[in-house]
N, C-alpha and C positions, 0 to 999 in steps of 0.2 A: 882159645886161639893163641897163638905163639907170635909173639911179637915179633916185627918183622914180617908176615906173614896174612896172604892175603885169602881166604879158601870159600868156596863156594858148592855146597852139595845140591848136585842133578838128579837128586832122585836114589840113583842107583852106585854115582860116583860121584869124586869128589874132585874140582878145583883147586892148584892152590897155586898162586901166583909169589914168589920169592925172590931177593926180600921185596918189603915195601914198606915206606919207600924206594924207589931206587933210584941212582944218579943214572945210568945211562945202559944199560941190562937188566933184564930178569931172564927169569925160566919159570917159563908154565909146565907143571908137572899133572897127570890123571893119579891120584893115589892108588889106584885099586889096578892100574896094570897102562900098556899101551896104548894111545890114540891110535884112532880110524886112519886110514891115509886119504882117506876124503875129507879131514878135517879142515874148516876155514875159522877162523883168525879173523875177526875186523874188532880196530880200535877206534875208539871214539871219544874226541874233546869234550869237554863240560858244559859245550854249546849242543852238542849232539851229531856236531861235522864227524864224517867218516875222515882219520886223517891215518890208517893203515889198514892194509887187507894184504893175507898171503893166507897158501895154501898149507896145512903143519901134516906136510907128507914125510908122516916119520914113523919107524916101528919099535921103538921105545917110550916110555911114558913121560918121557917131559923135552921141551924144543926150548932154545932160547929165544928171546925176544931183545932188539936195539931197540931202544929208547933215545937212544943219543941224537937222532936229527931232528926229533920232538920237542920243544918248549915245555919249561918247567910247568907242572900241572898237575891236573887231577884224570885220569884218562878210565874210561868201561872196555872191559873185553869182556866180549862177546865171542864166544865158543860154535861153531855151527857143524853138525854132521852126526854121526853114531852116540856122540857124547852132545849135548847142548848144555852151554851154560854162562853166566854173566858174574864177572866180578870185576874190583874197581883197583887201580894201582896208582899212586902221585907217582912221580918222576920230580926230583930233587935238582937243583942246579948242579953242575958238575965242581 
């Protein structure tokens, strides 16, 4: 894995959440083509609190993600739809 670089295989595709950590963006990418546009997005604190959910209604393979109204941390995404999958990203002080 490439520093920087956060990736997680589904099976059939791959994860990869860029960089990590990050100060206040990333962009989650599907390596292997496209997301769903029924894709859901929930991020979750280190406690296990839901503190983001949105819909990744996109037809290209990778969406950005704000960090920025989030406290510095340790955060899980969780992937939900066509693609499922879980990987983990800090967020950096700015």
């Amino acid at each position: 894995m490439e520093e920087g670089r956060q990736s997680v295989s589904t099976g059939r595709q791959t994860l990869v959440c860029t960089p990590n950590p990050c100060r206040g963006s990333a962009v989650l990418r599907l390596a292997t083509g496209p997301l769903d546009p029924a894709t859901t997005l929930r991020i979750f604190d280190s406690s296990g609190r839901l503190v983001l959910g949105s819909s990744l209604d996109i037809s290209s393979s990778s969406s950005p993600i704000d960090f920025s109204p989030l406290p510095p941390g340790v955060y899980v995404l969780k992937v939900s739809g066509a693609v499922n999958g879980t990987t983990v990203i800090s967020r950096l002080p700015e």
